[in-house]
Structure formats: structure tokens, C-alpha cells
Residue, then its C-alpha position, 0 to 999 in steps of 0.5 A: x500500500x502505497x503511501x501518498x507521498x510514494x503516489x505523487x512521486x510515481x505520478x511525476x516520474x510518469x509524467x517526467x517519462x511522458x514529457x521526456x519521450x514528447x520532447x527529448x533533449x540531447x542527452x540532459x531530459x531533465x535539464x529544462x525541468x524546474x528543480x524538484x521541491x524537497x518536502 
């Protein structure tokens, strides 16, 4: 049972595999990404 802190980060590793396949950079997918907010 998944906690809801493990859910949204399952769900924003989705969408951050989703946007990176719609619109790949060159070696660096996550370098037009805004910093991930620590909680």
C-alpha cells in the first residue's frame, strides 16, 4: 500500500517519462525541468 507521498512521486516520474519521450533533449531530459521541491 502505497503511501501518498510514494503516489505523487510515481505520478511525476510518469509524467517526467511522458514529457521526456514528447520532447527529448540531447542527452540532459531533465535539464529544462524546474528543480524538484524537497518536502
Amino acid at each position: 500500500m502505497a503511501t501518498e507521498g510514494q503516489r505523487i512521486h510515481e505520478e511525476a516520474g510518469e509524467i517526467l517519462r511522458q514529457a521526456g519521450e514528447a520532447r527529448p533533449l540531447s542527452g540532459h531530459r531533465t535539464a529544462a525541468l524546474p528543480p524538484t521541491p524537497s518536502i
